[in-house]
PAZA-344892 format. One line per field, with one value per residue (C-alpha): residue number from 0; chain; x, y, z. Coordinates in Angstrom, 2 decimals. Each point is the difference from the previous one (the first is absolute). Last residue first. Example, Ala and Ser with C-alpha at 12.3 -4.5 7.8 and 13.67 -1.06 7.14 Angstrom:
BEGIN
pos [1,0]
unit [A,A]
px [13.67,-1.37]
py [-1.06,-3.44]
pz [7.14,0.66]
//
This chain:
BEGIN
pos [188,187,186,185,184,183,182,181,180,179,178,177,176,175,174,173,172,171,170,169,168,167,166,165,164,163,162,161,160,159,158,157,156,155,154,153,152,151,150,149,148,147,146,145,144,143,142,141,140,139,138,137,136,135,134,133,132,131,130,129,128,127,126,125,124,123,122,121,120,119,118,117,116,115,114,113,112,111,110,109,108,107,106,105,104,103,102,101,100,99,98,97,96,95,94,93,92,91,90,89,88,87,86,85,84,83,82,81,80,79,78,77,76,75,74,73,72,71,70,69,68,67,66,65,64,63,62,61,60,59,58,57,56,55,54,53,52,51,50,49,48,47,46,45,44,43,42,41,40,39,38,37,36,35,34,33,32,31,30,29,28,27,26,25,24,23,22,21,20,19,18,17,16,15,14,13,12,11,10,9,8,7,6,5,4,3,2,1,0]
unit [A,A,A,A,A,A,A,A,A,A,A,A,A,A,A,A,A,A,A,A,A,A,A,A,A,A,A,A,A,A,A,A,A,A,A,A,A,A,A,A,A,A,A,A,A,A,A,A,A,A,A,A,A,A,A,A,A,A,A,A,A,A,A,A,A,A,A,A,A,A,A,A,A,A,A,A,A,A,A,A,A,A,A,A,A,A,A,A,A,A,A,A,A,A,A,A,A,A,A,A,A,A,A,A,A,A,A,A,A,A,A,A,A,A,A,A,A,A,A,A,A,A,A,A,A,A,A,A,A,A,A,A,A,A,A,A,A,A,A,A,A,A,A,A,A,A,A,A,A,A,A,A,A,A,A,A,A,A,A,A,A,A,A,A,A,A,A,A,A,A,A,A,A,A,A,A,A,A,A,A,A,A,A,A,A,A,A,A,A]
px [-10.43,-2.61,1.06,-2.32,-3.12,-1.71,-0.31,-0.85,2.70,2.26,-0.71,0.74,3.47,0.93,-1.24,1.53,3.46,-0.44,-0.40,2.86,2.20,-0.79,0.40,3.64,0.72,0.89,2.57,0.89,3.17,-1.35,-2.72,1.22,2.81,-2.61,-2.17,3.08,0.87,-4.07,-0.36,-0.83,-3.99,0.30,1.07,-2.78,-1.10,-3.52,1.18,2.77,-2.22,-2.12,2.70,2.04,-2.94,-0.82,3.13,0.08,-3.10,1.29,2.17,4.14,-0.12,-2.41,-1.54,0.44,2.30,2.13,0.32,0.46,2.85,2.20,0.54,-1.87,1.26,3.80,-0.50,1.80,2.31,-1.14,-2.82,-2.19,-3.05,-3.19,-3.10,-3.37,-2.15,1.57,-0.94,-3.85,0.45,1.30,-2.61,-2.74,0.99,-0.21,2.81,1.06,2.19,2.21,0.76,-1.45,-1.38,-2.39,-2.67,0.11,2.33,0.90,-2.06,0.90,3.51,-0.27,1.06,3.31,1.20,3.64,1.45,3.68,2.44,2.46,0.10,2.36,-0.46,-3.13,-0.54,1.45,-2.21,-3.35,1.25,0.48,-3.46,-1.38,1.94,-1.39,-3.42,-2.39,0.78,1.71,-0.89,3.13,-0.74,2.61,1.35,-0.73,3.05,3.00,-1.90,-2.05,3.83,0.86,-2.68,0.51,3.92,-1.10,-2.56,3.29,1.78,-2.38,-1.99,-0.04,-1.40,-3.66,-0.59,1.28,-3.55,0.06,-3.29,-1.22,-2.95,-3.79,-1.28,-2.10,-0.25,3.29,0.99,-1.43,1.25,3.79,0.02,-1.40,3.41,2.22,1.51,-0.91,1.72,-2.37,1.54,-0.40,-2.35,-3.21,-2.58]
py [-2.07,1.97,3.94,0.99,-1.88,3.21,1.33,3.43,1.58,-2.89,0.36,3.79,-0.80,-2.15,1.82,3.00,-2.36,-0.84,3.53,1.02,-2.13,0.54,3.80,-1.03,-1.71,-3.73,-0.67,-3.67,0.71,2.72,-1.92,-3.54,0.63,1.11,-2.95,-2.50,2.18,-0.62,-3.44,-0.27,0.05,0.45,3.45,0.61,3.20,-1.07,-3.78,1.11,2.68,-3.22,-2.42,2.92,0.89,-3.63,-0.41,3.10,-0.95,-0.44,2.91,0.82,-0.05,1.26,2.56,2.58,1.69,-2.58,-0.68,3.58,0.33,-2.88,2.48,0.14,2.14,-1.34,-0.82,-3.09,0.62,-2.77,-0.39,-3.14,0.72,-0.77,-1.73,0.97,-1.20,-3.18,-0.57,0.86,-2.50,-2.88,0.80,0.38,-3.76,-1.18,-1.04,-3.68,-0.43,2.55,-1.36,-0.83,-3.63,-0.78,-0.51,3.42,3.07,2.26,2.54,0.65,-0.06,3.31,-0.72,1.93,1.38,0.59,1.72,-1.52,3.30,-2.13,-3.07,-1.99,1.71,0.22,-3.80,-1.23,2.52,-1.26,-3.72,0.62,1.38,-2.56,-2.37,2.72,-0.32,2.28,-2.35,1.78,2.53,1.54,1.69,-0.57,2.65,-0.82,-0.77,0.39,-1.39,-2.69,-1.15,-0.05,-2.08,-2.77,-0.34,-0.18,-2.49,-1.67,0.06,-1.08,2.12,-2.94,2.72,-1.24,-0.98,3.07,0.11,2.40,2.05,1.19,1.98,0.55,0.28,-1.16,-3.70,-0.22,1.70,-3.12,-2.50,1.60,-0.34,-3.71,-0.78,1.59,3.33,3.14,1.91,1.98,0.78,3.72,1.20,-0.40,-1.49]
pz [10.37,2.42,0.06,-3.18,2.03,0.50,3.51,-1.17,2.36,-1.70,-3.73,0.48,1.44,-2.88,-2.69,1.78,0.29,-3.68,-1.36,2.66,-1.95,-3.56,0.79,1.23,-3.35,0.09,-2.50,0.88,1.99,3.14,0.47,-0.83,3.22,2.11,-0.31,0.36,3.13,1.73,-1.87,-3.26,-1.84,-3.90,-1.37,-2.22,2.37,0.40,1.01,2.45,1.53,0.98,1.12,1.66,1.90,0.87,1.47,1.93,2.01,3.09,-0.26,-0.25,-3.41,-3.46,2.57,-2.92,2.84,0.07,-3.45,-0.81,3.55,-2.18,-2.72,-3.62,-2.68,-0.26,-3.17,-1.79,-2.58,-2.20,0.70,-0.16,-2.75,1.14,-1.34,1.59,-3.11,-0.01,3.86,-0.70,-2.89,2.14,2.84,-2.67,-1.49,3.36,1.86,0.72,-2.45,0.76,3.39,4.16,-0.02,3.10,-3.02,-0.47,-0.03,-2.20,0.48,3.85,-1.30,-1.72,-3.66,-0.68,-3.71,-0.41,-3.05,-0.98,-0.17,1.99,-1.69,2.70,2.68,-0.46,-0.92,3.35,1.64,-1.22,0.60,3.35,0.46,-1.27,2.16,2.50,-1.06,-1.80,-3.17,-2.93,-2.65,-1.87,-2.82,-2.78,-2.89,-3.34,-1.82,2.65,2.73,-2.32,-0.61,3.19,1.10,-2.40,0.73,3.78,-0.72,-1.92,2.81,2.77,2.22,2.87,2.09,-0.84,-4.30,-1.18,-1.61,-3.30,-1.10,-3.16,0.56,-0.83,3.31,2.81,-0.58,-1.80,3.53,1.67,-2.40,0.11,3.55,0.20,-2.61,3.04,1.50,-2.29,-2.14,-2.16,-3.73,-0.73,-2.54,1.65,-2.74]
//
């Protein structure tokens, strides 16, 4: 059983991770997030700590930072959006139960003091902006780092505030790069 309580969006949310994982999970219910689910998060917070997994979409992604600010040693856990999609629906719910455990495993901690590690010339020069594929890069190296896929500044910012180590880093970008010259599909979200 994961000892944190798993905040996730809606009632199909907690299914799916029930699916993948023995957890207790809280819905906020959308961006309603309602007093008393509020009340109920805070109190996992301060008891068990939350993991925040929400939808790989930008009211998910609004959610996600509502929350951090709010609990801000929360752990955040991202399922690549190319997993959770199906039925033209894009959420929790419609990841696998190895998508939701691959993004459990990856959990990471928002910093506090954010480091100053990555600059705007390491996306740049890990092709991650500025080329036709730079998407896709951040899509893929987004999924192997646990950071979730953002666009070229959002990317940067999770970098440098969700721990990511430089040798983490060039690991992906060689994974990356070698999955290209082979012409693996690592690149296609």
């Amino acid at each position: 059983m994961i000892k944190e309580v798993i905040v996730v969006e809606g009632k199909q949310d907690i299914a799916a991770v029930k699916r993948a994982v023995d957890a207790e999970c809280i819905a906020t219910e959308g961006f309603n997030l309602l007093p008393r689910i509020i009340s109920r998060i805070e109190d996992a917070y301060k008891k068990r700590g939350i993991i925040i997994l929400t939808d790989p979409d930008s009211a998910g992604e609004r959610i996600r930072k509502y929350l951090a600010q709010r609990f801000p040693e929360a752990k955040h856990a991202f399922v690549p959006k190319e997993q959770a999609y199906a039925h033209d629906d894009i959420g929790i719910e419609q990841a696998s139960p190895a998508a939701i455990k691959d993004a459990l495993n990856k959990v990471r901690l928002q910093e506090w003091q954010p480091s100053h590690e990555f600059s705007w010339q390491d996306v740049i020069t890990a092709r991650l902006t500025g080329v036709p594929d730079a998407t896709n890069r951040r899509a893929a190296m987004g999924e192997t780092l646990g950071i979730g896929y953002a666009n070229a500044k959002g990317f940067l910012y999770r970098l440098n505030h969700y721990g990511v180590t430089r040798a983490e880093f060039e690991g992906a970008v060689n994974k990356l790069d070698s999955a290209a010259e082979s012409g693996s599909n690592m690149e296609e979200p």
